[in-house]
BADO-989935 format. One record per residue (C-alpha): x, y, z. Coordinates in pm, 1 decimal, padded with zeros to 6 digits, m for minus. Each point is the difference from the previous one (the first is absolute). Layout:
BEGIN
[[X; Y; Z]]
...
END
This chain:
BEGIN
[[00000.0; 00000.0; 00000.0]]
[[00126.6; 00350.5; m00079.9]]
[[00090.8; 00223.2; 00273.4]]
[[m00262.8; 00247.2; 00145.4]]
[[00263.4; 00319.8; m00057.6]]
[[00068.6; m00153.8; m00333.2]]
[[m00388.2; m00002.6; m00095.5]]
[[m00086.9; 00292.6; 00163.8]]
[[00229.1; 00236.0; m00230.1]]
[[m00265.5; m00163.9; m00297.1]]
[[m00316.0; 00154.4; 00183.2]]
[[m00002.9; 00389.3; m00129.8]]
[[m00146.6; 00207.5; m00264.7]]
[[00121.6; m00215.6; m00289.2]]
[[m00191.3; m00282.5; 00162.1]]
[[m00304.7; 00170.9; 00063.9]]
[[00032.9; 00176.6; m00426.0]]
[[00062.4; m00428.6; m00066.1]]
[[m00309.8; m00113.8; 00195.4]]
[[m00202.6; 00327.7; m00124.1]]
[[00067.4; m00087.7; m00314.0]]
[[m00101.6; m00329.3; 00003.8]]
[[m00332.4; 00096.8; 00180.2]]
[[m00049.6; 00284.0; m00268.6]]
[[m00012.5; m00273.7; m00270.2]]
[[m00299.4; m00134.0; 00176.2]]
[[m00167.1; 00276.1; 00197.6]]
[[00048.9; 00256.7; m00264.7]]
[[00043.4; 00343.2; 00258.3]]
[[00239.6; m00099.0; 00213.4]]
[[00151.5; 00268.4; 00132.1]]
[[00390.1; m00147.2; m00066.8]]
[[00229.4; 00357.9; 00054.7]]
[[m00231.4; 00068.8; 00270.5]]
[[00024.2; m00345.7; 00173.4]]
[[00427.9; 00029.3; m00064.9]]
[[00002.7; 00374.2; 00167.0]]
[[m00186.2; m00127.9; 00286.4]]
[[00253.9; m00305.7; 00054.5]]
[[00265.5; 00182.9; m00054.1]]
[[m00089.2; 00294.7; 00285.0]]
[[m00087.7; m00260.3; 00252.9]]
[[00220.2; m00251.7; m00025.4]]
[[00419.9; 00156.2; 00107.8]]
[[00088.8; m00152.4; 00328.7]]
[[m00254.2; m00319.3; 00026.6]]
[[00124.4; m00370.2; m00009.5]]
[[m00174.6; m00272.8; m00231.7]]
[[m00325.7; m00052.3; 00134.7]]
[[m00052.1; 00343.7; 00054.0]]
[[00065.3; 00112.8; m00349.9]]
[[m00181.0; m00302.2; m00092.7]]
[[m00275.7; 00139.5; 00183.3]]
[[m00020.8; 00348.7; m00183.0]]
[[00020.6; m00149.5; m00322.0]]
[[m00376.3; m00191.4; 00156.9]]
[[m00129.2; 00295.1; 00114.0]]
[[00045.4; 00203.1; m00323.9]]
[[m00193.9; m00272.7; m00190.8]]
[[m00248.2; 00037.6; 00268.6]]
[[m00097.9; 00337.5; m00065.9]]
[[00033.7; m00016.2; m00375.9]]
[[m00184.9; m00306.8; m00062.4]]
[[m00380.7; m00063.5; 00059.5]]
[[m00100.3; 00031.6; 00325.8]]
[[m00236.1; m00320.5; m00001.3]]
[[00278.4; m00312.0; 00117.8]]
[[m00196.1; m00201.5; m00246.2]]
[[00049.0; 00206.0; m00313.5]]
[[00328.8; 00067.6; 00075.5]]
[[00168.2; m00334.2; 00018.7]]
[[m00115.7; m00085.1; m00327.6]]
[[00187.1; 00248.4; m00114.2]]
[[00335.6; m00083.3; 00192.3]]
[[m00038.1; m00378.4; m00142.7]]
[[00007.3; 00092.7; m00312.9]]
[[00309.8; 00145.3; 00026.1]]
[[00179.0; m00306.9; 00092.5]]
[[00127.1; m00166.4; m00323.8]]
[[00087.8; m00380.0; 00007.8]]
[[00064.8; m00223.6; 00260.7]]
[[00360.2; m00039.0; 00070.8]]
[[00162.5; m00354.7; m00072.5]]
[[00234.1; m00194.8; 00215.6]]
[[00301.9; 00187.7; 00077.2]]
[[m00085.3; 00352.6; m00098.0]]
[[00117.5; 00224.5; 00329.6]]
[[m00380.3; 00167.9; 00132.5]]
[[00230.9; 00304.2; 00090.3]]
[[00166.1; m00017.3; m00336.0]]
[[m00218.6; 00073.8; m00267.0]]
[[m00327.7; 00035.8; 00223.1]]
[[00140.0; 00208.5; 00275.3]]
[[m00232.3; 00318.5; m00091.2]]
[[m00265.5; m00227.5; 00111.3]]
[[00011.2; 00021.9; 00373.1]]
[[m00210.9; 00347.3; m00001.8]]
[[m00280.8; m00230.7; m00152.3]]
[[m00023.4; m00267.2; 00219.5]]
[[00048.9; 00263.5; 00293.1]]
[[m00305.0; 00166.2; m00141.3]]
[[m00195.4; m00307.4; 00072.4]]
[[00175.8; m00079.2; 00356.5]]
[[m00110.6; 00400.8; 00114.7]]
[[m00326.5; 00011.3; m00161.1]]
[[m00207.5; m00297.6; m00081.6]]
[[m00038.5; m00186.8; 00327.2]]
[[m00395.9; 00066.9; m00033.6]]
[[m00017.1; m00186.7; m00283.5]]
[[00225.0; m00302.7; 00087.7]]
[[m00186.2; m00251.5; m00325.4]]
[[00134.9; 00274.7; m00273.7]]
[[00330.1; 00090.9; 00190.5]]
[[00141.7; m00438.4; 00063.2]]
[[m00118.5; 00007.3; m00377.3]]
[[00236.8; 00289.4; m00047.3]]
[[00274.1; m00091.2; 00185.9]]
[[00008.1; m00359.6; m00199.8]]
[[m00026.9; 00165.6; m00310.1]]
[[00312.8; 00261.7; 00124.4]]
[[00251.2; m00295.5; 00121.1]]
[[m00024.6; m00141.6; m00304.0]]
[[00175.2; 00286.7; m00170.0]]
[[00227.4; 00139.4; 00353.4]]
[[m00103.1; m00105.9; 00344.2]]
[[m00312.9; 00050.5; 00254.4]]
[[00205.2; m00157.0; 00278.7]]
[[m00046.7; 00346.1; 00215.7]]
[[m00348.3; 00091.3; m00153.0]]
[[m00156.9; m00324.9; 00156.2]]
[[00100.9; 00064.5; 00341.7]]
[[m00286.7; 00249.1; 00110.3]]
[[m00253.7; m00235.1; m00082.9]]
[[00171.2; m00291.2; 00168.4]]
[[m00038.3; 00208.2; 00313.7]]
[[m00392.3; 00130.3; m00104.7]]
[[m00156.1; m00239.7; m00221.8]]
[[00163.4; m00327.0; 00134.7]]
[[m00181.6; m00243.4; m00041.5]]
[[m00070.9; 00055.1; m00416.8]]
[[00302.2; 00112.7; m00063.1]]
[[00208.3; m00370.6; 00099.8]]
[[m00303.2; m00160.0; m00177.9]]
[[00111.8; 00193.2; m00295.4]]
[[00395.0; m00054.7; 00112.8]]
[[m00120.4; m00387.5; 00015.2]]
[[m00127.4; 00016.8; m00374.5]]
[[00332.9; 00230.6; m00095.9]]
[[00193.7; m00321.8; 00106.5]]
[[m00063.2; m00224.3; m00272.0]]
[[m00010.5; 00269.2; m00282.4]]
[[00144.2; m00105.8; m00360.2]]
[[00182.5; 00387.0; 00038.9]]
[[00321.6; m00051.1; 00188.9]]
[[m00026.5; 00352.8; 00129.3]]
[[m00311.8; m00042.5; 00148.2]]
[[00101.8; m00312.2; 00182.6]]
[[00303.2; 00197.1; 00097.9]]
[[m00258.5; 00215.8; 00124.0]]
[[m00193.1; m00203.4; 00212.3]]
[[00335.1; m00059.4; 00221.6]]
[[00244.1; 00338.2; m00011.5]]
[[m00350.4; 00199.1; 00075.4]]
[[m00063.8; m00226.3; 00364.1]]
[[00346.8; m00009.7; 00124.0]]
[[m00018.0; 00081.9; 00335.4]]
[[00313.6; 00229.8; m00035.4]]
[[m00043.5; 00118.3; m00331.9]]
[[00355.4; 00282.7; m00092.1]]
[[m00124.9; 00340.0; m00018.3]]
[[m00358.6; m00093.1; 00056.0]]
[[m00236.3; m00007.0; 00338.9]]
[[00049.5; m00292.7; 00239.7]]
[[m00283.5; m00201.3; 00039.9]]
[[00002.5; m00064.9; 00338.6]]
[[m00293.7; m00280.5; m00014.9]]
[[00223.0; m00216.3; m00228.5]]
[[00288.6; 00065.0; 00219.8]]
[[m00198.8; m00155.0; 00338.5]]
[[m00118.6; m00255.5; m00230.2]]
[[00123.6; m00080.8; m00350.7]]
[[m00207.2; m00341.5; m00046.7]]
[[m00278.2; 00196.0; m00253.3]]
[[00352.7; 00086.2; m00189.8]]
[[00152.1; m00330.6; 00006.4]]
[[m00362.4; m00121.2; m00154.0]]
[[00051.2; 00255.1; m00289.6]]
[[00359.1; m00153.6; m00103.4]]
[[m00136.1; m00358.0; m00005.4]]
[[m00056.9; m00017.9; m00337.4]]
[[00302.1; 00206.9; m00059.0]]
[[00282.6; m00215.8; 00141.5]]
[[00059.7; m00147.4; m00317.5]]
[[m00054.0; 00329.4; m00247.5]]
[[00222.4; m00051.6; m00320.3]]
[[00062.9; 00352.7; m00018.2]]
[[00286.8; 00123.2; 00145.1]]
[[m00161.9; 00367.2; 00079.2]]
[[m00293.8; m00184.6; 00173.4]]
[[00246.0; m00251.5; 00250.5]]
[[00239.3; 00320.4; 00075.7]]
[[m00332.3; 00145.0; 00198.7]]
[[m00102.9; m00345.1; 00135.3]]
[[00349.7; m00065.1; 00125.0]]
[[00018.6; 00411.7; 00173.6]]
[[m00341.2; m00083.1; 00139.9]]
[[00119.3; m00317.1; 00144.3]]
[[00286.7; 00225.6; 00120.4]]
[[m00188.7; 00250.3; 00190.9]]
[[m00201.1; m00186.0; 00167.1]]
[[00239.0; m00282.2; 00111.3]]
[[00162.7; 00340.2; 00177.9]]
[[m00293.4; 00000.3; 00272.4]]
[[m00120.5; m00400.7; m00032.4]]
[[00325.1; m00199.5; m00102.3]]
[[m00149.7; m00366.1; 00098.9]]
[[m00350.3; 00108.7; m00229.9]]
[[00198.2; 00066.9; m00264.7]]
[[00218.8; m00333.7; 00059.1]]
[[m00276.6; m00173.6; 00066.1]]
[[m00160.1; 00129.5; m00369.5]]
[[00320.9; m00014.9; m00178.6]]
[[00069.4; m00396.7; 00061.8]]
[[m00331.8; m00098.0; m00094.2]]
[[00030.9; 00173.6; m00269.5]]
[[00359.5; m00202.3; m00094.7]]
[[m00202.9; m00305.8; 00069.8]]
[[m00308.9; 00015.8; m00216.9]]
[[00129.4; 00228.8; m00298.0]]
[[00389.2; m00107.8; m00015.0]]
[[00058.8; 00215.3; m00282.0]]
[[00312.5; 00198.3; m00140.8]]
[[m00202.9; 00340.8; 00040.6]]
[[m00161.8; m00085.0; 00340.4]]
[[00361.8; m00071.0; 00102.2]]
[[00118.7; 00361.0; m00083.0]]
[[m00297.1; 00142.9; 00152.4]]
[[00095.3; m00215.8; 00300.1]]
[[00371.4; 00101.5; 00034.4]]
[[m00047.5; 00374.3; m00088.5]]
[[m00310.8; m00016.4; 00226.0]]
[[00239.9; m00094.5; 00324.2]]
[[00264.5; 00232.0; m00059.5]]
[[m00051.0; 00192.5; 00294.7]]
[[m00027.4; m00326.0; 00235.4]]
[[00328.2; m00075.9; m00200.7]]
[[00171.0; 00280.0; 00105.8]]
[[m00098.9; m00013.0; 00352.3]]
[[00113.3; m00364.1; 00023.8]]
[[m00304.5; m00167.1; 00042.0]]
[[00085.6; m00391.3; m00026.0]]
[[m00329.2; m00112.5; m00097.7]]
[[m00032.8; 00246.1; m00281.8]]
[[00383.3; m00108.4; m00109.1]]
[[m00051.5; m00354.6; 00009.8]]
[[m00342.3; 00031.0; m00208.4]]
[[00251.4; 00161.4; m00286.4]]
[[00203.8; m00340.3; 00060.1]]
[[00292.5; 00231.5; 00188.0]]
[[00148.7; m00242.8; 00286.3]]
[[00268.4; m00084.2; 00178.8]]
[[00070.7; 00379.3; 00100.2]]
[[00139.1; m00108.7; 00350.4]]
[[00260.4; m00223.0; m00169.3]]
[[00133.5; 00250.2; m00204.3]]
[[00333.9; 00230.4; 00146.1]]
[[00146.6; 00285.1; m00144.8]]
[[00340.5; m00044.4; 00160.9]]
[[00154.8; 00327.5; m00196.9]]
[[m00157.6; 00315.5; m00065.2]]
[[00210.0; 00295.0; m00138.0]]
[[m00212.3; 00373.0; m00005.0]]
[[00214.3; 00272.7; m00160.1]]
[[00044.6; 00244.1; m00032.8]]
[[00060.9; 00050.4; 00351.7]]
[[m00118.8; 00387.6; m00009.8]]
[[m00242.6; 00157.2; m00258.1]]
[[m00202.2; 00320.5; m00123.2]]
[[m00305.0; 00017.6; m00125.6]]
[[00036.0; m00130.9; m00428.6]]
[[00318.3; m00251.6; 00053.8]]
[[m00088.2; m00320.5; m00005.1]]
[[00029.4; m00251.4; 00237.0]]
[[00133.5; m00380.9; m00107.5]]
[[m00162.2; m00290.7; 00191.8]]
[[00236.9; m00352.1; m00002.0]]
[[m00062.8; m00284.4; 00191.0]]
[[00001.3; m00369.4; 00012.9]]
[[m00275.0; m00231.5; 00060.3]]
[[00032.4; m00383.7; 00078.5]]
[[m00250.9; m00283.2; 00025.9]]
[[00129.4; m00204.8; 00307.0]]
[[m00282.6; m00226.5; m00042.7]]
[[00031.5; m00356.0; m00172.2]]
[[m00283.1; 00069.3; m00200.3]]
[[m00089.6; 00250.1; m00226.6]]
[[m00206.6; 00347.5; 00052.5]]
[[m00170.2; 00274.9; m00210.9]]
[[00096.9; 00286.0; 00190.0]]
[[m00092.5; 00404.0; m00032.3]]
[[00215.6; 00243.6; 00073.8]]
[[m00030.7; 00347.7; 00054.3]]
[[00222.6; 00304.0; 00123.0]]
[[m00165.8; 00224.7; 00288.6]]
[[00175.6; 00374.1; 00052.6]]
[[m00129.3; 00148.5; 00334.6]]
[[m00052.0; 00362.0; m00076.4]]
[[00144.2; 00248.9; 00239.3]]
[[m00276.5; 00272.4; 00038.9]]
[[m00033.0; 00355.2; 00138.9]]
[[m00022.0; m00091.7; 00324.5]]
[[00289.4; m00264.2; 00031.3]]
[[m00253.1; m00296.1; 00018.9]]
[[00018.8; m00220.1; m00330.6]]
[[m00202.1; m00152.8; m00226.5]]
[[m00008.9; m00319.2; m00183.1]]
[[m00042.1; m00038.7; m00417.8]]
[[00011.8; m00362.0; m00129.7]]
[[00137.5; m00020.3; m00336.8]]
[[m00070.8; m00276.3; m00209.9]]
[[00356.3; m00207.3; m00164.0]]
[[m00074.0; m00340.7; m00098.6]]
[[m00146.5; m00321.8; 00031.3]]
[[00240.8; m00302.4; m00074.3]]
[[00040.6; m00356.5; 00090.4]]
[[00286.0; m00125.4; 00199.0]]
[[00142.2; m00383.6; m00016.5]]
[[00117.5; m00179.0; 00295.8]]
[[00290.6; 00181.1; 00133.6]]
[[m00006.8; 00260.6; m00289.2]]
[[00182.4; 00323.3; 00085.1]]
[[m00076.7; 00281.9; m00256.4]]
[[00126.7; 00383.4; m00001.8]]
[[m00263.1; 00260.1; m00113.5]]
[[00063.5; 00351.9; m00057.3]]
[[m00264.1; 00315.7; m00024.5]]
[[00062.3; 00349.4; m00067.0]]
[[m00256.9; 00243.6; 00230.1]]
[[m00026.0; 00367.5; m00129.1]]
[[m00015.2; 00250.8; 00318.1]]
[[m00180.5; 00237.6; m00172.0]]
[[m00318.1; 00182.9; 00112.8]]
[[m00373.6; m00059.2; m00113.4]]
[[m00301.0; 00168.2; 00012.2]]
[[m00065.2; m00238.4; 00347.2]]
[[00311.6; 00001.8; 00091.8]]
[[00248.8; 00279.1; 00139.0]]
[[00352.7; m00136.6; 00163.6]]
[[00160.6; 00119.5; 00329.2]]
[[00335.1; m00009.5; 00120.8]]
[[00091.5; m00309.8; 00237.1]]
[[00084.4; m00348.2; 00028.1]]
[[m00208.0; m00240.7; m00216.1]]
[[00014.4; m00352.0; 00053.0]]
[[m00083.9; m00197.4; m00287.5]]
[[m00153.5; m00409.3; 00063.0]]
[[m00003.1; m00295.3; m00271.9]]
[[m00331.2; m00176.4; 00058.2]]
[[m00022.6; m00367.7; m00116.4]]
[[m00379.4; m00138.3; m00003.7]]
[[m00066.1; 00333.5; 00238.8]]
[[00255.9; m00128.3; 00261.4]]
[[00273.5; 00265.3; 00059.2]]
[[00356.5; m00180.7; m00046.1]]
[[00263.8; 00278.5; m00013.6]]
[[m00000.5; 00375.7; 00039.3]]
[[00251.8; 00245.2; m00128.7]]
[[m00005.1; 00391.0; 00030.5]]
[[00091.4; 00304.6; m00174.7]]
[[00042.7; 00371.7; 00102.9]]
[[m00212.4; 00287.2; m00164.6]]
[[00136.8; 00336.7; m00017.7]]
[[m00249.7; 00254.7; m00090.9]]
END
């Protein structure tokens, strides 16, 4: 997914003359320079959602006031459903003002609005637009969710999961799902197989949310799953489902990925250097790891860098390396390079940072580097 400052620097007065324009060809009148002059006032100094937002309200007051003849308008705007792979932010981006129309205004009329949204995600997303009427129109909205599960459009089945995860980026929480995810875990069902790629991406971050409040649910769920649909693309959804209990060592979410054998495993040498950075060097990770077992085990291993923060305490990031099989008695050297470079999540601070190989989520060596700021 694109980043919300890279998206945001889209929503301005050339997107509100590209979605005028486009309304204009239907709804001759439009007021496009008008609409673009508005945007274009209101919108210096707001983030994404708020631009977003202005962009909404200018089609608000330009369009008819009557919801119902409205949206007809707005769906005819939306040209042809997007096929597998093509990025919703790519070459739909100028959508989200349209489907944000329909999240502010239409929760009166939640029959023409669902129809709406399905119509929308077929051509960029209604992920956020759905979330209102989760919260006010519950009970038809997952019957329609139900019915979006086992649609012949990929994006609408995408739909059906990305708009009721619990923790959804950039969106509301819905704090129902969170205390009780079982009516979501009903909705990916028929989804834990989905040949599309786009479609299993969602089930498996859905998965991943919620096994972040109910880990033995979402165990529970995930090895029935592996037992009555054994499939290649269940088995993604599976392992990219658990990546979270993965990180955090969980043994029963490791062993259901066939990882084993962690507490045999040693890393008798671990070399961290350099010994002092600044922020943009990079730091080289090289270790050995031995099986001292006499059989052999599918192992994952992952590099953990406790973050020094403001206030002296630190923080733990788990960064995935590899997953690998050792033979009886097999000794093996890996090496990883780690950038120390800030993010938009991520500043640095100066101190000691002690850096642990994780093998099947067990900690077996810890080196440390200095950060000078």
């Amino acid at each position: 997914m694109a980043s919300e400052y890279g998206l945001k620097r889209h929503f301005n007065g050339e997107a509100a003359r590209l979605i005028g324009g486009k309304i204009r060809a239907v709804h001759p009148g439009f007021d496009v320079e008008g609409y673009a002059a508005e945007v274009e006032e209101r919108i210096p100094g707001k983030e994404l959602k708020d631009r977003v937002l202005v962009l909404t309200e200018g089609l608000r007051s330009r369009l008819p006031q009557d919801y119902t003849e409205a949206v007809p308008i707005l769906l005819a705007i939306l040209g042809d459903e997007l096929a597998e792979g093509e990025g919703v932010f790519n070459s739909s981006w100028f959508l989200m003002p349209v489907a944000r129309y329909v999240e502010e205004y239409g929760l009166d009329h939640p029959g023409l609005s669902l129809d709406a949204i399905e119509e929308i995600t077929k051509r960029h997303t209604g992920e956020y637009a759905i979330r209102p009427y989760l919260e006010r129109h519950r009970a038809p909205t997952m019957e329609r969710v139900a019915h979006w599960a086992v649609s012949p459009s990929h994006n609408v089945r995408r739909l059906a999961t990305e708009g009721v995860r619990p923790r959804l980026p950039w969106a509301r929480t819905l704090g129902d799902f969170v205390k009780d995810p079982r009516p979501v875990l009903e909705i990916l069902e028929p989804l834990r197989g989905d040949p599309s790629e786009y479609v299993r991406k969602s089930v498996a971050n859905n998965l991943n949310d919620i096994a972040k409040d109910h880990p033995d649910l979402v165990l529970g769920t995930v090895l029935r799953w592996t037992e009555e649909s054994p499939t290649p693309e269940t088995r993604w959804i599976v392992r990219h489902g658990l990546r979270t209990l993965v990180k955090q060592g969980d043994q029963q979410a490791l062993a259901l990925l066939g990882a084993t054998g962690g507490e045999h495993v040693r890393v008798p040498r671990l070399r961290v250097a350099p010994a002092e950075v600044t922020v943009g060097d990079t730091l080289a990770l090289d270790f050995d790891i031995e099986n001292t077992d006499d059989r052999a085990h599918t192992v994952t291993v992952d590099y953990v860098v406790h973050h020094v923060r403001k206030n002296g305490r630190t923080i733990p990031k788990v960064f995935k390396l590899t997953a690998l099989e050792l033979g009886p008695g097999e000794k093996r050297t890996l090496e990883k390079s780690h950038p120390v470079r800030e993010v938009r999540t991520r500043r640095y601070y100066a101190g000691e940072h002690a850096v642990d190989i994780q093998v099947n989520g067990l900690v077996r060596a810890t080196g440390r580097f200095s950060l000078r700021t």
